[in-house]
N, C-alpha and C positions, 0 to 999 in steps of 0.2 A: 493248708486248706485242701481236702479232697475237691476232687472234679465232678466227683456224682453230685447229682442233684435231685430233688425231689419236689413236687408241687405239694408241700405240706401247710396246715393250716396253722398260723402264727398269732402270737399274740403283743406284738410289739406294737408300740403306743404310734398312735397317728397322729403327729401333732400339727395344728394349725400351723398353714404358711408364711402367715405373719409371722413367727418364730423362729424361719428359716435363714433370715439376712446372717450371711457369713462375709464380713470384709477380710479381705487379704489381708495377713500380719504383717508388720513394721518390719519383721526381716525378711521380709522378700525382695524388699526394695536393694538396691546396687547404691552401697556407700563407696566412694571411694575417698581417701584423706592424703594422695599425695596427687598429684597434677600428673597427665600421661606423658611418654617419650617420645611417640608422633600416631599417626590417625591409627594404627590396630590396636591402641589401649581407646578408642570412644565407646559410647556407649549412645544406645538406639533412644531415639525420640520422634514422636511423631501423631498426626491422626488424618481423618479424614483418607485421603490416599497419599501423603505426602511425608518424606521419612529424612530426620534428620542424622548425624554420626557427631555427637557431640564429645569435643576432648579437649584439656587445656594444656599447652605447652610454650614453655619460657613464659611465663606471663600472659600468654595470648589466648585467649579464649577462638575456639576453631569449629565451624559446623559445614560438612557436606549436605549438600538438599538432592534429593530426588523424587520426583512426580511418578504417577503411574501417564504412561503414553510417550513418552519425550522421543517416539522413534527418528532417527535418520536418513536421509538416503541412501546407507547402510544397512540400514535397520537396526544399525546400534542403538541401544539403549542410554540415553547420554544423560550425565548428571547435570543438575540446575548450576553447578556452583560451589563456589566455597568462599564462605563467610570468616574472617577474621577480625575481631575487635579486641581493639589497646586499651588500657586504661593506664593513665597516670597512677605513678607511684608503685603500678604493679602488683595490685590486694593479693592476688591469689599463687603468689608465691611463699606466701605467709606460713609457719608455720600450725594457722588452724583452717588449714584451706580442707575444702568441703565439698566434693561433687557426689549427687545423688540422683538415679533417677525414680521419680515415687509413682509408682506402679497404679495406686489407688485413684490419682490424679491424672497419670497421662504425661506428667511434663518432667523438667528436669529442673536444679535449685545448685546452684552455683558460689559457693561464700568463701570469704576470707578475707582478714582485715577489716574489718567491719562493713562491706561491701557486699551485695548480693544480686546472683544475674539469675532471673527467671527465662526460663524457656518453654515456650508450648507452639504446639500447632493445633487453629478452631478447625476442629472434626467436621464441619457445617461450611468451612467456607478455608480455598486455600492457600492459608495465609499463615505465614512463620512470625510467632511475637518474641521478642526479646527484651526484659524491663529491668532496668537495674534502678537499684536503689544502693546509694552511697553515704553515710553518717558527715562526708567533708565532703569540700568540692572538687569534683576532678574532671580531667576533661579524656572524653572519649573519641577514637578512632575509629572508623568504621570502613574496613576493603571489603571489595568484591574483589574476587581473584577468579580467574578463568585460565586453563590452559589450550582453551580452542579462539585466540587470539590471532591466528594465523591458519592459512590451511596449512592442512597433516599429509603427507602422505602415508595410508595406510599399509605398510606389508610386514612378511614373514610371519610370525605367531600372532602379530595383534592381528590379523584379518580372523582369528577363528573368534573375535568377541565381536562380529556381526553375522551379515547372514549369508556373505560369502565364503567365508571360513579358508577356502583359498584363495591365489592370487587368480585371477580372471586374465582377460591379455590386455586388459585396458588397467590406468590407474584407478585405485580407490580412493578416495579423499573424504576424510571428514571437513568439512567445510566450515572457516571461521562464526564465529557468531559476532552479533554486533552489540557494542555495550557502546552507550552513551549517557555522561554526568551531568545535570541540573540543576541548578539550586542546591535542593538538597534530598537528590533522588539520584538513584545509579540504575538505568533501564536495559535492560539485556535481553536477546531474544535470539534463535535459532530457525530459520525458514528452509524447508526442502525445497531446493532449486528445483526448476523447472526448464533448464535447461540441457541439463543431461539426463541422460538413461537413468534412472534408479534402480535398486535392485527387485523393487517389485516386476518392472517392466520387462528388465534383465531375465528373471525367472519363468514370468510369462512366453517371451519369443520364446527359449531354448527350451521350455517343455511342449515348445507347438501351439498353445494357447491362444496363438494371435486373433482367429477367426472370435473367438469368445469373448476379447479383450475389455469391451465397451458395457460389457454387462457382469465385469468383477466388483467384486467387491474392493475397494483401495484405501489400508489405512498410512498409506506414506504420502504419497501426493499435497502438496500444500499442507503439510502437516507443520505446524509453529509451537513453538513453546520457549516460553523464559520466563520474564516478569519483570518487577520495580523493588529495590529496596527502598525505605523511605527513613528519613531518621527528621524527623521536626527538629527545629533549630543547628541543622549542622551546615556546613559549607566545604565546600570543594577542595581537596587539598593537595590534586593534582596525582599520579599514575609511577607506577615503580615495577620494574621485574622482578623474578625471583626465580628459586629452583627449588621445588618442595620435592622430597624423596629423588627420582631422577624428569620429572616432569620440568620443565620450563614452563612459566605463567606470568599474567601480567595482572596490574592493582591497579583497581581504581579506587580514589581515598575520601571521605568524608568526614570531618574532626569539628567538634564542639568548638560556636562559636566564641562562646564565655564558659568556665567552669561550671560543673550542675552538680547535681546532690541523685535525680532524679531523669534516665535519659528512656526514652521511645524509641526504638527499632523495630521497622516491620517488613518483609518478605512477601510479596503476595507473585503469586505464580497461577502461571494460564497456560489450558494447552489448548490446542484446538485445531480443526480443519477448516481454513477460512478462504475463500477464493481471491482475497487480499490480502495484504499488512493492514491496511486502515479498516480492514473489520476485527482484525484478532487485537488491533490496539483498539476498539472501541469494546470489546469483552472484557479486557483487563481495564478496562476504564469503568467498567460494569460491575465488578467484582470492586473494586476499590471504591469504590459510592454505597454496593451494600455492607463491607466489610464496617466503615466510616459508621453507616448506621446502626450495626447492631455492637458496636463495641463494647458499650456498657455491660450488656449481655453475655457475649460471645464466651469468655474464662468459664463465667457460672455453669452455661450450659453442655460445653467440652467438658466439664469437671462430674456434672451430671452423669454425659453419656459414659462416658469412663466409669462411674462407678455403674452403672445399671449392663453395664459390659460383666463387671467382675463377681456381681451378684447374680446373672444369667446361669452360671456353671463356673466349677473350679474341684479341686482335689487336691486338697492339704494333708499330707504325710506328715505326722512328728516324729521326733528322734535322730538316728544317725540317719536315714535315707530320706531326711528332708528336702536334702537337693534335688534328688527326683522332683516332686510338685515344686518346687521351687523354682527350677530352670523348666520346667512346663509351665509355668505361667509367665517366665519372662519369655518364652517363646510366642505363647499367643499372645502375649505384648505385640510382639511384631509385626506377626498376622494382623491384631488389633489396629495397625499403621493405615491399611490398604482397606478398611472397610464401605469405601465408596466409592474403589476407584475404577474409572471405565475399565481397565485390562486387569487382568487378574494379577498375583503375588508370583514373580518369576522364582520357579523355584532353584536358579544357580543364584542366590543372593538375595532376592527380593529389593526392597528401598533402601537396604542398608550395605553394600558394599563401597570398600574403600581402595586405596592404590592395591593395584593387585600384587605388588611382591612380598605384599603382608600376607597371602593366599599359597602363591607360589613363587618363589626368586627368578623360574626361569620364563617371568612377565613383565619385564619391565616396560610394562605401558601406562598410556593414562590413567588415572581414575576412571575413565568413562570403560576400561574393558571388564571383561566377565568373561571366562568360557562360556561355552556353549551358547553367545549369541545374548542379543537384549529381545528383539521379536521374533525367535523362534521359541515355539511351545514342545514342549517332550510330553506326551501324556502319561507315561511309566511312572516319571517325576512327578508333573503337575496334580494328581489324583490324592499324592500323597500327603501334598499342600490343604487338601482341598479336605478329602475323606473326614478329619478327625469334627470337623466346623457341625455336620450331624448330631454328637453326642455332647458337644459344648455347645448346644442351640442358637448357632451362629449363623443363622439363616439370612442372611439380608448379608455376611460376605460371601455365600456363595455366588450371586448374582452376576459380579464382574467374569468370571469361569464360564458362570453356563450364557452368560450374554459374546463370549469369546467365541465359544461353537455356533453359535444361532449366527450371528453375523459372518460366517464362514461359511454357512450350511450351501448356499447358493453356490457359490466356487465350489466347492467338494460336489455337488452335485451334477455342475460342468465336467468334472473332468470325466465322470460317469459315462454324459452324452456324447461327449468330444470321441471317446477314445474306445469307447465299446459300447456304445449306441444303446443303452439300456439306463435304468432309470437308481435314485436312491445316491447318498452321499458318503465320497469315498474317503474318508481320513485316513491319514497316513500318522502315524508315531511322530517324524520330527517333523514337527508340522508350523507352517510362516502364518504371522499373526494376518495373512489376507486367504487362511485355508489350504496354501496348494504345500507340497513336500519344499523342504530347504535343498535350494539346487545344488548345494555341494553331497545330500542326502543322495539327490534324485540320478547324481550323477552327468556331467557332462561331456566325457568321452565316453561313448555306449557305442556296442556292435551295433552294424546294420542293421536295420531291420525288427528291433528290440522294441517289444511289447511298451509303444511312447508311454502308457499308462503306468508303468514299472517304473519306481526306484530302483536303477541298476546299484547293489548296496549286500550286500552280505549279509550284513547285520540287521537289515528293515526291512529285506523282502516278503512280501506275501502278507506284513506283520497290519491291517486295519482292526481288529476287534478291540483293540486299546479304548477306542470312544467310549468303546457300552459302558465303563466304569463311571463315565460323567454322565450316561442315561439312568446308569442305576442312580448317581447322585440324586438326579431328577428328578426323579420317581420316588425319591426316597423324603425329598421334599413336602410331599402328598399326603405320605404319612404321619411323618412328626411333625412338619410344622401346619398341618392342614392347607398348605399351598394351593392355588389353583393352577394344576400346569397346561391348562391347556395350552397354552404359548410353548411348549415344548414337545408335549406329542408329537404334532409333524415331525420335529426332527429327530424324533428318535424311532418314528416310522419310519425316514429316511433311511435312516442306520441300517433298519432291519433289512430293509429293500435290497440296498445293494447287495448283502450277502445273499440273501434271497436269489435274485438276478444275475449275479455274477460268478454267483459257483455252478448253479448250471448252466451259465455259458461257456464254464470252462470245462463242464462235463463233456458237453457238446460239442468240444473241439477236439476231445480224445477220443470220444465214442460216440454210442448213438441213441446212449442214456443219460436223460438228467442225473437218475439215481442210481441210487443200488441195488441190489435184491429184494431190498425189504422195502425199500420204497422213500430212502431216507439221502440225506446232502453226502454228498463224496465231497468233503475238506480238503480239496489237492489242488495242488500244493496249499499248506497254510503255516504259518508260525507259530508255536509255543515261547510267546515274548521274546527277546530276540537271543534268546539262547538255542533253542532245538528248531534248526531250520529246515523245510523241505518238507513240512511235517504232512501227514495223513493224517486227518480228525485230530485236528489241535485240543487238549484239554482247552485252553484258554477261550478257543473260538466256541466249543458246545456248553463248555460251563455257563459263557456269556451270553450266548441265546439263549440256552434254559431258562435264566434267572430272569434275561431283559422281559423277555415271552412272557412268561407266567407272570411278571410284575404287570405287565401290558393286557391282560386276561383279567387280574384281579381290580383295575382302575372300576370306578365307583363309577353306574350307569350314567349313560351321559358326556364321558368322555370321546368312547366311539360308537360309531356307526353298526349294526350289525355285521355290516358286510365286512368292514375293516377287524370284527371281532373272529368272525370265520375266516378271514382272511391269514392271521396271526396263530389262529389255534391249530389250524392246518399245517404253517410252517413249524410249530413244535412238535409237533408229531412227526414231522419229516429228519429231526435233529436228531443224531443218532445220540448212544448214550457216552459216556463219561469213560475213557477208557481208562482198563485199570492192568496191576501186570504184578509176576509173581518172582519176587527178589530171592536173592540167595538163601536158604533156610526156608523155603517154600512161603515166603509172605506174602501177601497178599497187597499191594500197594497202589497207589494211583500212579499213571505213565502219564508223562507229558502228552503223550498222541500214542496213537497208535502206533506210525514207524516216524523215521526219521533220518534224513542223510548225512545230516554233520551238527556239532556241537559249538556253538560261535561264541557264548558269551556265560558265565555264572549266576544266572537266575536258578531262583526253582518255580517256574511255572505248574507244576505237576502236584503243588500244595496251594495253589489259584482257585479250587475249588473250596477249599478251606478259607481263604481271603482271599480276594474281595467276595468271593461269591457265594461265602454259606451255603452250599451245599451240604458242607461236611461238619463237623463239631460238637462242641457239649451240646447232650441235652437232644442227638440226631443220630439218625440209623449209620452203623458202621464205620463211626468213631476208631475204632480199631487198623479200618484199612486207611485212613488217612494216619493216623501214629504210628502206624508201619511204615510209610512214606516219609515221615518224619526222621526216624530210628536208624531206618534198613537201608535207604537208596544212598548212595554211594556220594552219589557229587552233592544232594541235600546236608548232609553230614558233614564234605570237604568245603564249601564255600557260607558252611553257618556263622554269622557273625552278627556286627552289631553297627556297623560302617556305614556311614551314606545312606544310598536308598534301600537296602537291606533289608526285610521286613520280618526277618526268623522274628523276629521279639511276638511278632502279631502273630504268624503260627502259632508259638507256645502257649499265646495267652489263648489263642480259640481251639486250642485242641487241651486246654484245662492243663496243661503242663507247669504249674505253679513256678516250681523251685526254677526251671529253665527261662519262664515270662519274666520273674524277679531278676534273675543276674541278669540278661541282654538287657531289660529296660533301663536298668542300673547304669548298666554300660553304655546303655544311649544317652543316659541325662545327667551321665558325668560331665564336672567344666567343658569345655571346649579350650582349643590351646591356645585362646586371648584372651585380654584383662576383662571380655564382659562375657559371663559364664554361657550364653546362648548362643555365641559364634562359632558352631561348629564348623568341619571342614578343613580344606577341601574334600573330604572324599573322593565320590567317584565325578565329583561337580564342581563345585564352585563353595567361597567362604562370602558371607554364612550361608551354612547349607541348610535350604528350608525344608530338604525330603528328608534328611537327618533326622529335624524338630518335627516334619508333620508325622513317620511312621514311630517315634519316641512316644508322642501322643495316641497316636491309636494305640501301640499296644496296650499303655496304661490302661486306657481307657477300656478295652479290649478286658483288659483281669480284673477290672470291677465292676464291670457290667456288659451283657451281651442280651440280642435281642433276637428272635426267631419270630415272625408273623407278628401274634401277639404277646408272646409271653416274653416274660424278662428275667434275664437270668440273674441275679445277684452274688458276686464275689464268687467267678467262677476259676480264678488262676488267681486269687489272691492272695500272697503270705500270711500266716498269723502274726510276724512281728510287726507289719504295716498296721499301724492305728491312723487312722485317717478320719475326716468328715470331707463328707464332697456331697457335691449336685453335678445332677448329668441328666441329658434331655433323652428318652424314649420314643418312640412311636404312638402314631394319635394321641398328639398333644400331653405327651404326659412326662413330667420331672420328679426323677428322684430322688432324694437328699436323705443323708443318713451318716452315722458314726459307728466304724468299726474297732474295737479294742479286741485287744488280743484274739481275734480271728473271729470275731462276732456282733453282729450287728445290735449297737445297743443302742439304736435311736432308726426311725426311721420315718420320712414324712412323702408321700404317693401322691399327687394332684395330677387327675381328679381320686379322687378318694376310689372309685366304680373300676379303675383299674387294678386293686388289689390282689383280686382275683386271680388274675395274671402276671403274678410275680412268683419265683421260684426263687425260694433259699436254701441255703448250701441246708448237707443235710450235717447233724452235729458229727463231730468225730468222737 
């Protein structure tokens, strides 16, 4: 497929919406017909924000549960649990054993022996069901199993899956939970003491913060979370230890009174900040009276949202490169997990991580670890989670992300006043889910005298313009989904502010100019992501004002004030331009910055104005010097790949690079190397790796459709041998759907119809 395009007037059939429903095929779903070897052959189950790892081994049917929120006073991110249930006789080592998870539904279907175990979690309310149905009677078991049965002392490499990452001079401890049996209920819960230091508070003194302390934001402090199993007619069967992979855990047992045909198991899990136990157990008392109630319900309409999820947007490849769309829709499965939960989808894992030396061998820690932290946010990562939810018109999961900065916005904006007496909020890259930098980030042996405001850091210094990626998210919200952001403005006038504010105060401490000659921001020191540090006019830092600026300029009357309009238009004019620089063979290419004093990490910042910031691309002035930058620059070339957070796939598709966007995306939505084809990883993160699946998805999404202002670009990096049908959401409200054969569009359906006009197809070859 060439990359030129043309705004030519077409004659393809417009066909009513009603026409559109496209359900996901029967082989998309994850058959598996033998039973796994232990938790890295599970496979992902989940809704609402709640994610289960479902795998059967020896007989025993096995699910990890994870919530969004469960932090510690750690800040680890700690699993609910894991669930084990027996069955008499052992069905599902049967020869016709049967584990599926059905993608169209949400849940997962368990058979053998004439036996069968349902599992789902209600999207609306969050609660894990488990229903078997049995042809004879047998009788079932049912553990909770926990390996936070005692306290832990945390060191060596497990401190890097919290938010100390090293050791401190005090101990760490993850601290026991408490489970207690009843009748026929197993009750579990986790409460962040309140007697020692946490690592929020920890963070706060050694950054100086003390004075400000009262008016942070705090998402650890009396933070709780666990919940109730409940199994009707069961009874207590008494506690047992065990050793799963290298963990030590203890059981507690529930087993069927009399044999049944037909048994109920339910999970319901609560997290919360409650200034007691006896209000966080009157919540989950709260949740289990309306779970009770809508039960009748509850299946049907999880079964609903699920399908009106996969009718929203999808992209169906036939043939050999099926797996591509294949493993992109079992990916947004996963994302699909977290679509209501308070904290966003962590992208070293998300809800679905399992013992970690199924990730890496040299981890032998609990379930509950993860590199890079359970409440530390990376925004380089997280963007990547997050970006692709725009063009699968997943608008209501952005929310958790952009509600993760707005509840931060306060703390970032302290550390502004604290520490250089000016206004607007300062985010940092590894950033703690209460706002301020991860203190092993921020540094805790630092020279004298060091700028408190500074991440002493190699790899973060200087590096804030990372946010404007979740401002453009925001902004972008406005357009496609008709959002109202007013709720978000401020804080993305915040954004602006500080850079505003802060580079001329750092003018003003070298000289006796804000500016420069011409009248515009001196970027210095600034970072081009955390590869080209020290930088002078970071591409990254002016692409990101341009784009945020002018987004901020074109908002629909109403949103600001005049003064704030001239206030905004004024700072674009002051942003100098886009530096660019002339490679071996006299090209012409875009520079990371202007200059630069060392080279720290293998990004290519310097094709940042191409993605995320469309500046550059099909269908835009000087295309050429950006595919010079692609081609020509030396380390763009040496660190192209298709790995982790990586993003070449999305240059190629936006610089119409067909053949190049096809092989990296290929290479991105190949299996992953466990039994469920969307567990990528580790990479440069953690297994699964969700910035793997979110930049796999944009590229795709990237080479079948691209949007500038209004226009829309159709199958701009798309192969001819890719035959596809797909739907995908556009700006101002409008969705595409159409089928591609042999490199041309032979269906096509536009809503509203009035945007027609504004759509650009490939021109014929």
């Amino acid at each position: 497929m060439s990359y030129f395009l043309s705004t030519i007037c077409f004659c393809l059939l417009l066909l009513p919406a009603c026409l559109a429903q496209t359900p996901l095929p029967d082989s998309y779903n994850v058959v598996w017909t033998t039973p796994g070897r232990d938790a890295s052959e599970s496979m992902p189950c989940g809704g609402g924000d709640i994610g289960l790892n479902v795998w059967v081994e020896n007989g025993d049917v096995l699910f990890y549960m994870a919530r969004s929120g469960t932090f510690d006073e750690n800040n680890a991110m700690l699993k609910s649990g894991r669930v084990r249930l027996r069955i008499s006789s052992n069905p599902f080592s049967s020869s016709d054993f049967r584990q599926e998870l059905r993608l169209a539904k949400g849940d997962v279907v368990i058979s053998g022996g004439k036996t069968r175990l349902h599992l789902w979690v209600d999207v609306f309310r969050p609660v894990v069901h488990v229903e078997l149905e049995s042809a004879k009677p047998v009788t079932v078991t049912a553990m909770y199993e926990s390996w936070r049965f005692e306290d832990h002392l945390v060191k060596g490499t497990e401190l890097r899956g919290n938010s100390y990452k090293v050791s401190p001079k005090f101990d760490v401890i993850t601290y026991k939970d408490d489970v207690a049996v009843s009748g026929n209920e197993i009750r579990f819960y986790h409460r962040n003491r309140a007697d020692r230091e946490n690592v929020m508070a920890y963070t706060v003194r050694m950054q100086g913060m003390a004075a400000v302390k009262d008016q942070l934001f705090d998402p650890i402090t009396d933070n709780t979370f666990g919940g109730v199993l409940v199994a009707p007619g069961m009874k207590p069967a008494g506690t047992d230890t065990g050793t799963y992979m290298n963990t030590r855990y203890r059981s507690w047992a529930l087993v069927s009174k009399t044999s049944v045909r037909t048994q109920q198991i339910d999970v319901v899990l609560h997290v919360d900040q409650t200034p007691t136990l006896d209000a966080w157990t009157a919540g989950l008392a709260k949740i289990r009276q309306e779970a009770a109630a809508t039960r009748k319900t509850a299946l049907a309409k999880t079964h609903d949202w699920w399908a009106q999820f996969w009718n929203r947007s999808y992209i169906l490849i036939d043939g050999p490169d099926s797996t591509v769309s294949r493993n992109y829709q079992l990916f947004r499965y996963m994302l699909g997990c977290n679509a209501y939960g308070k904290w966003p989808t962590k992208f070293n894992g998300g809800l679905f991580t399992v013992d970690p030396v199924f990730a890496n061998k040299l981890y032998a820690h609990t379930p509950d670890f993860r590199l890079w932290g359970g409440g530390t946010m990376t925004a380089q990562n997280q963007r990547l989670v997050y970006h692709p939810m725009l063009k699968s018109g997943d608008f209501d999961m952005l929310k958790p992300q952009f509600d993760f900065y707005l509840r931060s916005q306060r703390n970032a904006e302290l550390r502004s006043q604290l520490y250089w007496k000016h206004n607007g909020a300062c985010f940092t890259e590894q950033l703690e889910n209460f706002g301020l930098p991860n203190i092993m980030e921020y540094g805790v042996k630092r020279p004298e005298g060091y700028d408190p405001g500074m991440e002493y850091n190699a790899w973060l210094e200087y590096e804030w313009d990372t946010v404007f990626e979740f401002c453009l998210m925001m902004l972008e919200t406005e357009r496609y989904e008709g959002r109202d952001i007013r709720s978000y403005v401020p804080f993305i006038e915040s954004c602006l502010t500080f850079f505003d504010e802060h580079y001329q105060l750092l003018a003003k401490q070298r000289g006796t100019k804000a500016f420069d000659e011409k009248g515009q921001y001196v970027f210095y020191p600034s970072s081009a992501a955390e590869t080209y540090k020290m930088t002078y006019n970071s591409t990254t830092v002016i692409s990101a004002l341009r784009v945020i600026l002018g987004r901020m300029l074109e908002l629909p009357a109403g949103y600001l004030p005049e003064v704030q309009r001239d206030k905004w238009a004024t700072m674009l004019k002051r942003v100098p331009p886009v530096p660019v620089q002339y490679l071996d063979g006299g090209h012409k290419a875009l520079a990371p910055a202007v200059a630069w004093a060392r080279i720290q990490n293998t990004e290519a910042p310097q094709l940042y104005p191409v993605y995320p910031w469309g500046l550059y691309g099909v269908g835009k002035p000087d295309l050429e010097v950006a595919r010079n930058t692609w081609q020509y620059d030396t380390l763009v070339v040496k660190y192209r790949s298709h790995v982790g957070w990586r993003q070449h796939n999305i240059f190629a598709a936006r610089l119409g690079l067909t053949d190049e966007a096809a092989d990296l995306t290929r290479r991105k939505f190949a299996d992953g190397p466990h039994r469920f084809p969307a567990f990528w990883g580790p990479g440069f993160d953690w297994t699964p790796d969700h910035n793997w699946g979110g930049s796999a998805m944009i590229g795709l999404q990237e080479m079948l459709m691209q949007v500038d202002g209004r226009k829309i670009y159709l199958l701009p990096a798309w192969p001819d041998r890719w035959n596809a049908r797909f739907k995908l959401h556009a700006p101002y409200q409008t969705t595409i759907e159409g089928t591609v054969v042999n490199g041309k569009l032979e269906r096509l359906i536009i809503s509203p119809e009035s945007r027609k006009a504004d759509v650009v197809l490939p021109v014929a070859r």
